[in-house]
RORO-951601 format. One record per residue (C-alpha): residue in one letter; chain; x, y, z. Coordinates in pm, 1 decimal. Example, Ala and Ser with C-alpha at 12.3 -4.5 7.8 and 13.67 -1.06 7.14 Angstrom:
2
+----+----+----------+----------+----------+
: aa : ch :       px :       py :       pz :
+----+----+----------+----------+----------+
:  A :  A :   1230.0 :   -450.0 :    780.0 :
:  S :  A :   1367.0 :   -106.0 :    714.0 :
+----+----+----------+----------+----------+
END
This chain:
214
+----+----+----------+----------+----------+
: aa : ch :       px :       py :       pz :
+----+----+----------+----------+----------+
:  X :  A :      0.0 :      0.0 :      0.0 :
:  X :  A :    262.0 :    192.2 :     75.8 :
:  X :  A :    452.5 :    196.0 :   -284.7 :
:  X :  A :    144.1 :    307.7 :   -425.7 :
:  X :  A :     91.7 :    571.7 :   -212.1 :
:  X :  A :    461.6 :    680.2 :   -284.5 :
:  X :  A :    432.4 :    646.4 :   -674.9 :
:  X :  A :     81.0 :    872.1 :   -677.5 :
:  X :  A :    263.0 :   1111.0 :   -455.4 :
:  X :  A :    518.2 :   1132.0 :   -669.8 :
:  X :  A :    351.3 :   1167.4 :  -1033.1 :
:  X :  A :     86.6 :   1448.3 :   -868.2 :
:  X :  A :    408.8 :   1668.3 :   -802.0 :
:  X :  A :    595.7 :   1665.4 :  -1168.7 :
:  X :  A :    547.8 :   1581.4 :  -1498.4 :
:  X :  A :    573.8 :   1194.4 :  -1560.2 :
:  X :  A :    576.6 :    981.4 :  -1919.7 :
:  X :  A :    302.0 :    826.1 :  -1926.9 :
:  X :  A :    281.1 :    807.6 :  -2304.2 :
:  X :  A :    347.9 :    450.9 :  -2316.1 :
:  X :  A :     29.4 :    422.0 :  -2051.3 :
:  X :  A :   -166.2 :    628.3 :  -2293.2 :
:  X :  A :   -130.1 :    416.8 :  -2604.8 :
:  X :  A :   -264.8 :     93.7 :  -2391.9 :
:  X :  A :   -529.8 :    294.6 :  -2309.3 :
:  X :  A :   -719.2 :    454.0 :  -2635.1 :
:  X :  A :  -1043.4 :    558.9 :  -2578.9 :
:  X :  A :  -1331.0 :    289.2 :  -2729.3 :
:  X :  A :  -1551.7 :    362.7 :  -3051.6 :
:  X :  A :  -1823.6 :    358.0 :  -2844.4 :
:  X :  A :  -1715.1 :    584.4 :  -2567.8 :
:  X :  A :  -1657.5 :    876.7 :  -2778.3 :
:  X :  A :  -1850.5 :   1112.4 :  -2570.4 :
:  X :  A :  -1499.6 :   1086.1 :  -2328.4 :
:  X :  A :  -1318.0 :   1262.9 :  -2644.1 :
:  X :  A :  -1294.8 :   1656.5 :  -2583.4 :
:  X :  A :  -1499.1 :   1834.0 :  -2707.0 :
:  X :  A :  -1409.3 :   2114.5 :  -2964.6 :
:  X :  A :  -1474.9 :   2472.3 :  -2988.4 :
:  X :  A :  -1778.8 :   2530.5 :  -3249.3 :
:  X :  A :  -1542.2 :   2678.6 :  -3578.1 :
:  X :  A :  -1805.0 :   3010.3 :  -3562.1 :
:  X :  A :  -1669.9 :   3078.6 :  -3220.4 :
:  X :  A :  -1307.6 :   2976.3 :  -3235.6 :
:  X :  A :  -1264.1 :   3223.7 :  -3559.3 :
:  X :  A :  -1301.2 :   3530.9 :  -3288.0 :
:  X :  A :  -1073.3 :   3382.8 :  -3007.5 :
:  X :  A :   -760.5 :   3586.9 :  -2929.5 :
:  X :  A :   -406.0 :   3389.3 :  -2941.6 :
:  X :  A :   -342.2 :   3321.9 :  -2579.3 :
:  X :  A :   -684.4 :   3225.7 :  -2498.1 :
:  X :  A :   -669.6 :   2982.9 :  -2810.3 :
:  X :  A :   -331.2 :   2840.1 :  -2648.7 :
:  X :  A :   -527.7 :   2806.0 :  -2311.2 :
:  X :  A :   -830.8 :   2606.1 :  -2443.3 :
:  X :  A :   -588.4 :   2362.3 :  -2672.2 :
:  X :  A :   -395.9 :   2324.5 :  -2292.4 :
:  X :  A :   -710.5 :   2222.2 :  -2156.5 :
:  X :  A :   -848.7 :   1944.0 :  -2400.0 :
:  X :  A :   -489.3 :   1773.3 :  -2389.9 :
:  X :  A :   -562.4 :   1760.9 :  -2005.1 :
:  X :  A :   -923.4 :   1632.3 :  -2097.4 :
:  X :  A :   -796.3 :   1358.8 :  -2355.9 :
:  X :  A :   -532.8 :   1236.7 :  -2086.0 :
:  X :  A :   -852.2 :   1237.0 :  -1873.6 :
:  X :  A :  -1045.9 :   1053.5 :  -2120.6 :
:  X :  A :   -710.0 :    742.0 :  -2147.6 :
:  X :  A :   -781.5 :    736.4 :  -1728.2 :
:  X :  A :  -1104.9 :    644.6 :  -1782.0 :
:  X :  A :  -1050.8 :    356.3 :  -1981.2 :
:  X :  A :   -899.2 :    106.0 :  -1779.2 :
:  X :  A :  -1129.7 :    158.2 :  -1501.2 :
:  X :  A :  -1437.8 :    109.5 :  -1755.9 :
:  X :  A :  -1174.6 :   -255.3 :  -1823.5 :
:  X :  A :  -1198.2 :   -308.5 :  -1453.6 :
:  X :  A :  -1566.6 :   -230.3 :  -1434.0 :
:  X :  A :  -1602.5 :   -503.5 :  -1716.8 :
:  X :  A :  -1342.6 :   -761.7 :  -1531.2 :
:  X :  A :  -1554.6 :   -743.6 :  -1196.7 :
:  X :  A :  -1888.7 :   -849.1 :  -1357.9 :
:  X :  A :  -1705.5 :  -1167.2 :  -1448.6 :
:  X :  A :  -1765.3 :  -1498.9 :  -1227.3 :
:  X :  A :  -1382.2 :  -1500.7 :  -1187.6 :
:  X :  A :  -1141.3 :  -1211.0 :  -1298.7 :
:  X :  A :   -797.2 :  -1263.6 :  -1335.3 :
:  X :  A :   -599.3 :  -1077.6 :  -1081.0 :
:  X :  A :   -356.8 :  -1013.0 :  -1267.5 :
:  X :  A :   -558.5 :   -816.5 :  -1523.3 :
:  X :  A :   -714.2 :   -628.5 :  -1249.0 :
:  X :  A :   -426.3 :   -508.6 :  -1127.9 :
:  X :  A :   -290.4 :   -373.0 :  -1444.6 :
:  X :  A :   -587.8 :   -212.7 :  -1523.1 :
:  X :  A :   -585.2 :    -57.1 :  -1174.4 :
:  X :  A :   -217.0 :     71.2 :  -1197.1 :
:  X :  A :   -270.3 :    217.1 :  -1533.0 :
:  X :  A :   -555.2 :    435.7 :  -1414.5 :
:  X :  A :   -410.3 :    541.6 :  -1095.7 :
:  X :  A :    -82.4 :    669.0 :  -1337.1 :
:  X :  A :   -302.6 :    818.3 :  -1555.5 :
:  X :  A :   -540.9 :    955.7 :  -1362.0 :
:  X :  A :   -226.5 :   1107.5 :  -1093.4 :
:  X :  A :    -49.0 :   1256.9 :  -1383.4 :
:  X :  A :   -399.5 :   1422.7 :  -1532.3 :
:  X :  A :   -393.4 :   1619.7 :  -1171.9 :
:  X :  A :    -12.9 :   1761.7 :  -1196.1 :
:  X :  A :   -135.3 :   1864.2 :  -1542.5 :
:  X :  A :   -457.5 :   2041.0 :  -1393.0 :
:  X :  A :   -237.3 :   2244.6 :  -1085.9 :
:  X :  A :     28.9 :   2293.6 :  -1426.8 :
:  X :  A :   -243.8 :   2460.1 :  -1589.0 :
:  X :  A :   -362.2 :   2625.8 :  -1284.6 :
:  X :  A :     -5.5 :   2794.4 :  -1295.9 :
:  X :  A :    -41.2 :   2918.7 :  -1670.9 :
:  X :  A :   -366.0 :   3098.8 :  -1582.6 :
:  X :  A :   -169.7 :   3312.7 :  -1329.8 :
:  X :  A :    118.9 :   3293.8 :  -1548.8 :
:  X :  A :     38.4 :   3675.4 :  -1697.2 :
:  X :  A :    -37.9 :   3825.4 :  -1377.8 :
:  X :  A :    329.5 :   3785.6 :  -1242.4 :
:  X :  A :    594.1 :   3957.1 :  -1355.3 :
:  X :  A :    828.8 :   3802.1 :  -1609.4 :
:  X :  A :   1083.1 :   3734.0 :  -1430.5 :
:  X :  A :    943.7 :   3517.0 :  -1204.5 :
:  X :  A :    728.5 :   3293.4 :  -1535.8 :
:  X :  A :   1006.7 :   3016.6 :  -1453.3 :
:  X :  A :    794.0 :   2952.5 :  -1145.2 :
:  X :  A :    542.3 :   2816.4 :  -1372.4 :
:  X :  A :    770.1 :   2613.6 :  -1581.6 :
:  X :  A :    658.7 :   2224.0 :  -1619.4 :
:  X :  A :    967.8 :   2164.6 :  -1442.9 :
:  X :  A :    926.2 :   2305.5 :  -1151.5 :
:  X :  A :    794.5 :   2075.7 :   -898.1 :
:  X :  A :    426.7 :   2127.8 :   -716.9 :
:  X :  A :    406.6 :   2063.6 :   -348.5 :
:  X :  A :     99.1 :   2104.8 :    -87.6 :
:  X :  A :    136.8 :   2460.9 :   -232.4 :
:  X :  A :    105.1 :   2550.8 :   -634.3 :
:  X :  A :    406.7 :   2730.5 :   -670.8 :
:  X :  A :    633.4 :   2428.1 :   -444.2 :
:  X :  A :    654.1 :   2413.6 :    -54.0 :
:  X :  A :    959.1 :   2683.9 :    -70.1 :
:  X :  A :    873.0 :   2937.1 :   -329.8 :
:  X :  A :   1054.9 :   3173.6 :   -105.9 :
:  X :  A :   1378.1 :   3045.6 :   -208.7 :
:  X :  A :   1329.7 :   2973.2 :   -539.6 :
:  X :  A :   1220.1 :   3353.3 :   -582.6 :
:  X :  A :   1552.6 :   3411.0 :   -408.8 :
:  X :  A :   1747.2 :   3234.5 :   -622.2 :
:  X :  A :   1580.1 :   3409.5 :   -911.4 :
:  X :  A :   1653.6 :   3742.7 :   -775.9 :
:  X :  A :   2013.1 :   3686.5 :   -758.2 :
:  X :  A :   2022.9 :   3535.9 :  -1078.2 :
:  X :  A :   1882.0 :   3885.0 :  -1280.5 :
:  X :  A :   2089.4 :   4065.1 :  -1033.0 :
:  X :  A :   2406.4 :   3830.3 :  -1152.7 :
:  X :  A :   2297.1 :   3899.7 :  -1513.0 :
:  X :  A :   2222.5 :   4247.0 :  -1479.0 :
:  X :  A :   2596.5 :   4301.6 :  -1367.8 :
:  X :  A :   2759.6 :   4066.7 :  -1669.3 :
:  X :  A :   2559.4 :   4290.3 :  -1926.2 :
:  X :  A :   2686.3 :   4600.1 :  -1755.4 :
:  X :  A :   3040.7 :   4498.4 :  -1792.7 :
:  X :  A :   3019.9 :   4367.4 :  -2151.8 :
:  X :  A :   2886.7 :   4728.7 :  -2211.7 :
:  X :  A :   3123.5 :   4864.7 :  -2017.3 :
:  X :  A :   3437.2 :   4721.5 :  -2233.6 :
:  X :  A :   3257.5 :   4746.3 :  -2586.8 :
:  X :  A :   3267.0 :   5135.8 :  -2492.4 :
:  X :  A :   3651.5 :   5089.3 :  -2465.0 :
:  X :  A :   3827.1 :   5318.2 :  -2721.9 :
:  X :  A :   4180.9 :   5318.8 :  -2778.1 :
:  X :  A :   4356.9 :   5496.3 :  -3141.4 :
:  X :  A :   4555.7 :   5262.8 :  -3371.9 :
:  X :  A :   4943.1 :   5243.9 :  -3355.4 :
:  X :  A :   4936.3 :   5307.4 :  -2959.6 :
:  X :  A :   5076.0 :   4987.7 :  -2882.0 :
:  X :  A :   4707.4 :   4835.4 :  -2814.4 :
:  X :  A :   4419.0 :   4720.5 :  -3062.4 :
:  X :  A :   4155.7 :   4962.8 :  -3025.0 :
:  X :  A :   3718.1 :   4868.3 :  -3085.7 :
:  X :  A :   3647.4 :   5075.9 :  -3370.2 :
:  X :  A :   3319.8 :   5118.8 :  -3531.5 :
:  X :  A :   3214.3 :   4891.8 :  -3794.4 :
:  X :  A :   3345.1 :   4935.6 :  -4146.4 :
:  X :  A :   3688.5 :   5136.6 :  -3947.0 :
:  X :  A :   3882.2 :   4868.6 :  -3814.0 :
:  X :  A :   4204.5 :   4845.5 :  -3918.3 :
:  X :  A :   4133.2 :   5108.1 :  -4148.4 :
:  X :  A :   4447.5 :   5393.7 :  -4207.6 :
:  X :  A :   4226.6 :   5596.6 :  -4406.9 :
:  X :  A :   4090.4 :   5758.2 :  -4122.0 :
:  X :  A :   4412.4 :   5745.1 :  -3847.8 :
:  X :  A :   4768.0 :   5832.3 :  -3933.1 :
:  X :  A :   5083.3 :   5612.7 :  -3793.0 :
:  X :  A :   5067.9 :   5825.5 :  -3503.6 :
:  X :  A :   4700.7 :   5793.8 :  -3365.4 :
:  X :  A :   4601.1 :   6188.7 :  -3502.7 :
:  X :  A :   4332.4 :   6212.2 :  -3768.9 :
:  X :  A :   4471.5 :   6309.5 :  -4136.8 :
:  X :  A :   4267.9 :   6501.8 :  -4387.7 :
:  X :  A :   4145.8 :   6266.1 :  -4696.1 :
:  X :  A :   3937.6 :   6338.8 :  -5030.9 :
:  X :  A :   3621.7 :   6583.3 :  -4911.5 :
:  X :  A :   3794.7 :   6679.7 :  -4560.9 :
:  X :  A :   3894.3 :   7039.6 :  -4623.5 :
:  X :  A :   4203.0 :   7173.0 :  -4879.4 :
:  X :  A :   4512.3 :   6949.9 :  -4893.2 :
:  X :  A :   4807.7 :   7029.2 :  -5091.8 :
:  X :  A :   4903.3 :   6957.2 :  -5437.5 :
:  X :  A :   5245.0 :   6899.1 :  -5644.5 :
:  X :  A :   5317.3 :   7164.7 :  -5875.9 :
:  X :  A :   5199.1 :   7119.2 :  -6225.3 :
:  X :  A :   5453.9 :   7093.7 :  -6419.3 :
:  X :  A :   5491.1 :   7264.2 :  -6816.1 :
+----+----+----------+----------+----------+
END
């Protein structure tokens, strides 16, 4: 009882595969009424984006939903039977319970996404898949996970600063050092002399000519 309780435990918290589960457990020709229903094509036409994304969310929950059902319908149809193997009934039974744990992690997952644009974006990895749900939505010690994502803007703030810092960096050729010139300058003399000063070219002002000679 005990490893059961662990394994449901453990699938309500984070995501699990359970696609293998699924395919065992496709939904009858005559049970289509546990297939999700679809948004009427006159009223999906005038849905925004995001609330498009939300609904699609939503019937993939309802589907996996739909596979739970199935085995227990299988166990329903084992226990009218005289004598039902054990075996199957257990099979049946573990299937739905996976199914049917991992359909409620994707409810509180979609839970999350609702409040997803309320919060402010740097804290949307708290609704990642990933993250693991406790007795609490957001995991037992959201505290330090908002911590942890505090120091790491704070972290990247400061590597973006200095990046922008040395690209700024501006140092004349021939001093001894490579200088960041703009684009299309580098290494270019036309604009620098041997000595770091700026020389007059074609267009810059009156330059001096050789004497023409008769």
């Amino acid at each position: 009882m005990s490893n059961i309780v662990d394994m449901i435990n453990t699938i309500v918290c984070k995501k699990a595969n359970v696609d293998e589960i699924v395919k065992d457990s496709k939904i009858p020709l005559n049970c289509k009424n546990i297939i999700p229903p679809q948004v009427n094509v006159e009223i999906w036409s005038f849905l925004r984006r995001n609330v498009k994304s939300l609904d699609l969310n939503m019937q993939n929950v309802q589907r996996m939903l739909g596979n739970g059902i199935v085995p227990v319908i299988r166990l329903a149809e084992l226990l009218s039977k005289k004598d039902p193997d054990v075996k199957e009934l257990r099979a049946h039974t573990t299937r739905a319970m996976t199914i049917l744990s991992s359909v409620f992690f994707e409810f509180s997952y979609s839970r999350k996404m609702i409040l997803k644009p309320h919060l402010e974006p740097k804290y949307h990895l708290l609704c990642n898949r990933k993250e693991e749900i406790g007795e609490i939505l957001f995991g037992d010690d959201v505290s330090k996970r908002i911590k942890q994502i505090n120091e790491a803007q704070k972290l990247q703030g400061f590597m973006c600063r200095r990046s922008g810092s040395s690209k700024n960096f501006f140092q004349p050729q021939g001093s001894g050092a490579k200088g960041n010139f703009r684009r299309g300058q580098a290494g270019s003399q036309s604009q620098y002399s041997n000595r770091g000063m700026p020389v007059r070219g074609r267009g810059q002002g009156n330059y001096s000519r050789r004497p023409r000679r008769y």
